[in-house]
C-alpha positions in Angstrom: 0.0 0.0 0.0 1.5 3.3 -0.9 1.6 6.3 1.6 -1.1 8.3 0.2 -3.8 5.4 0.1 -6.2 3.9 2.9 -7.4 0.8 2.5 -11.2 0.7 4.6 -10.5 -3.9 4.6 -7.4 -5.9 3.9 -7.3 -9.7 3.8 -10.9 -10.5 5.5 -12.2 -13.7 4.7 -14.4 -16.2 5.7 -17.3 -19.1 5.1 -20.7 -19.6 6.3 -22.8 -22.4 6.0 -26.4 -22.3 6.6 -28.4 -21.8 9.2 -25.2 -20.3 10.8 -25.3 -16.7 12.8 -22.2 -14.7 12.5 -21.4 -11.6 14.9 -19.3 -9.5 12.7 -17.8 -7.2 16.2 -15.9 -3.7 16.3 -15.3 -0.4 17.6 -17.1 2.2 15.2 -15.0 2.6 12.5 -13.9 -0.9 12.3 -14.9 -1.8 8.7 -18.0 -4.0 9.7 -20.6 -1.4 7.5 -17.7 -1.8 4.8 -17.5 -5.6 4.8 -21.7 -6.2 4.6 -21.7 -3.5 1.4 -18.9 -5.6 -0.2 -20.9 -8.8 0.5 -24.3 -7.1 -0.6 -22.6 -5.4 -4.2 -22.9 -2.5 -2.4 -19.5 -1.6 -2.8 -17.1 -3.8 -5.6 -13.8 -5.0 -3.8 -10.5 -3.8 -5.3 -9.3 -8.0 -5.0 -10.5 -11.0 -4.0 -14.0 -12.6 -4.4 -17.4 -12.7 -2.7 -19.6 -15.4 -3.2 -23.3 -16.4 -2.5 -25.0 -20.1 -2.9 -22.1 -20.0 -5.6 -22.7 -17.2 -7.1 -19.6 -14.3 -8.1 -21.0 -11.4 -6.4 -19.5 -9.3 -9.4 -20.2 -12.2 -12.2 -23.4 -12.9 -11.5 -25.1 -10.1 -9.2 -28.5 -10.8 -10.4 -28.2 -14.7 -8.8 -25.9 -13.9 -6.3 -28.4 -10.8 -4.7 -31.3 -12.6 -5.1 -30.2 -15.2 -2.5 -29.4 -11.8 -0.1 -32.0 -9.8 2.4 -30.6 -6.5 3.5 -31.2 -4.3 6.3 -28.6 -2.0 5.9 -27.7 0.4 9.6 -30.2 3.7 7.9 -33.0 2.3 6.2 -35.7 4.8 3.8 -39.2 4.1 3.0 -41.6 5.2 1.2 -43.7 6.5 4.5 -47.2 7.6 2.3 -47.3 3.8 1.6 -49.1 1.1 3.7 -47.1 -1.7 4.9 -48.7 -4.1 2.8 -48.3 -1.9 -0.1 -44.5 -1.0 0.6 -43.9 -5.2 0.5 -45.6 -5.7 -2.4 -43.4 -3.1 -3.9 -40.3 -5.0 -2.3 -41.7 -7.9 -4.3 -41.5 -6.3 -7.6 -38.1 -5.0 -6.9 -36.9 -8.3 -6.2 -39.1 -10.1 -8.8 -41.0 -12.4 -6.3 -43.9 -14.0 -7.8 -46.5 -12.0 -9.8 -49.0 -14.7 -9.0 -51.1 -12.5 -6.8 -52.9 -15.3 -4.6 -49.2 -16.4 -3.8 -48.0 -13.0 -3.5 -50.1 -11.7 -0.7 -49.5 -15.2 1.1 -46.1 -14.5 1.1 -46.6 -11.0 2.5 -48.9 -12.2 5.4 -46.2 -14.6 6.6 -43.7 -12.4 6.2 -45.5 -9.7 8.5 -46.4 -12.7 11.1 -42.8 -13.3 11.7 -41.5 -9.7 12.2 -45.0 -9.2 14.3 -46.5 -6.7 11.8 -49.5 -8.9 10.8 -52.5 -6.8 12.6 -50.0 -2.8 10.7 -50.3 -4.0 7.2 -53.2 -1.9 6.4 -50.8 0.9 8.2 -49.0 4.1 6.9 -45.5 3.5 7.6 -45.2 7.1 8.5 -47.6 6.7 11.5 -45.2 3.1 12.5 -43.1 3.7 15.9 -39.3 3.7 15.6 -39.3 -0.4 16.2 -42.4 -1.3 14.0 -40.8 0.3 11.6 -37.1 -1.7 11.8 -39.9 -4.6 12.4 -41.0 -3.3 8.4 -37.0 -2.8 7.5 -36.5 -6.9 8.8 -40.1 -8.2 6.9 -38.3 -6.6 3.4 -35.3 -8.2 4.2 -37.3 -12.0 4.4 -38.8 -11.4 1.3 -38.2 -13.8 -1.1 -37.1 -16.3 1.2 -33.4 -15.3 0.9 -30.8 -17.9 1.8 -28.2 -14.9 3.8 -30.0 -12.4 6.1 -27.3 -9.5 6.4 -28.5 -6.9 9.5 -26.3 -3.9 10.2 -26.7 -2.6 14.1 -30.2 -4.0 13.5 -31.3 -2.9 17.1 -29.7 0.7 17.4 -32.0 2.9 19.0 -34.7 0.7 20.1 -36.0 0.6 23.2 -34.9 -2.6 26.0 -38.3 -4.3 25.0 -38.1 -3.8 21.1 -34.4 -4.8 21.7 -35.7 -8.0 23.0 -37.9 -9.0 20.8 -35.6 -8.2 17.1 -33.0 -10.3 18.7 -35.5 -13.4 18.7 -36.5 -12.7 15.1 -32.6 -13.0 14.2 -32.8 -16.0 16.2 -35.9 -17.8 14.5 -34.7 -16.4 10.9 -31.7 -18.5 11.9 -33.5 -21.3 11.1 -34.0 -21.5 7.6 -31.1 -18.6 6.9 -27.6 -17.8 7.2 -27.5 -14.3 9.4 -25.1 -12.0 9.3 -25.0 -9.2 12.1 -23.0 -6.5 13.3 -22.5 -4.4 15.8 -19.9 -2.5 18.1 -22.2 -4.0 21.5 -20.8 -7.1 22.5 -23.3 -8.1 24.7 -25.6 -7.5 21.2 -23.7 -10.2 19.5 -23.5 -12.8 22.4 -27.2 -12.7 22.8 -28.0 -13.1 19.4 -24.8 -14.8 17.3 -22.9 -18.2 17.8 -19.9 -17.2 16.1 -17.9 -13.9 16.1 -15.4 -11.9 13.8 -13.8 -9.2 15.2 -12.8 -6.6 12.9 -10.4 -3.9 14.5 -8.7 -1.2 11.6 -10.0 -3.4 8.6 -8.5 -6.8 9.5 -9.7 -9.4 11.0 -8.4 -10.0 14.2 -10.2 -12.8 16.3 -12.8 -15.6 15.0 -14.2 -17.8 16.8 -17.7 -19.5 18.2 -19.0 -17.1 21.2 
């Protein structure tokens, strides 16, 4: 590296399998938003290789995205739109099913396991602060994506809320591989069962919690 250059990652690398949860731990700073946009196609990788289910995140980013479900640290909506009708959107973008019967099943199970089933008919503008990361996690599941990738999925919620978005990361474990980070290690502990720690863009511990 020459003196006038900053590299944000150097030599991170790992594997998942599914249905693992992976703590991705370190100060603010660390290069734990860097590494999720790299893994997402976010952000392209100067070397080295990314890959999803087998897919090049740079050769293929159509296959290889369409296995991903992101909640990236400051998530946007569309507040004038309804839950259900944000979703539905979400489905378009990520070309879910246009089968409409099979479409609004989807949604309905997606909102019963981030607990938004009885706010679908809801202006996302008129959500609280955790309904709406509760909306932010239910576009992340759709499509039934093999790798769930949260970023300080809990940040600013209240001890409650906390609570119960750590045992959606839990159940998603279940059918996904989850990817979480945070510079709380008690957030990671609770949630994760193995953890990288990231400290000035390299990886520097890794190991199950």
């Amino acid at each position: 590296m020459k003196a006038d250059e900053f590299w944000a990652l150097s030599d991170i690398s790992f594997t998942l399998r599914r249905g693992d949860r992976l703590g991705i731990l370190g100060l603010n700073g660390a290069g734990k938003s860097t590494t999720m946009n790299c893994i997402t196609g976010y952000i392209a990788p100067t070397q080295g290789t990314i890959t999803v289910d087998g897919h090049d995140i740079l050769k293929e980013p159509r296959q290889a995205k369409s296995e991903i479900g992101y909640l990236p640290e400051v998530f946007s909506f569309y507040s004038d739109m309804k839950v259900f009708e944000y979703l539905d959107f979400i489905c378009d973008l990520k070309g879910f099913d246009k089968n409409r019967k099979a479409r609004r099943e989807h949604i309905e199970e997606v909102c019963r396991k981030a607990g938004l089933e009885k706010l679908m008919g809801r202006m996302i503008r008129n959500l609280s602060k955790g309904y709406k990361q509760r909306a932010g996690f239910a576009q992340a599941l759709i499509g039934n994506p093999k790798v769930l990738i949260l970023d300080e999925p809990t940040v600013g919620l209240d001890p409650s809320q906390i609570i119960e978005i750590r045992q959606l990361i839990r159940d998603s474990g279940k059918s996904s591989t989850v990817i979480v980070s945070s510079h709380i290690l008690s957030e990671i502990e609770a949630i994760c069962s193995r953890i990288i720690v990231i400290h000035n863009g390299t990886i520097v511990a890794d190991g199950p919690t």
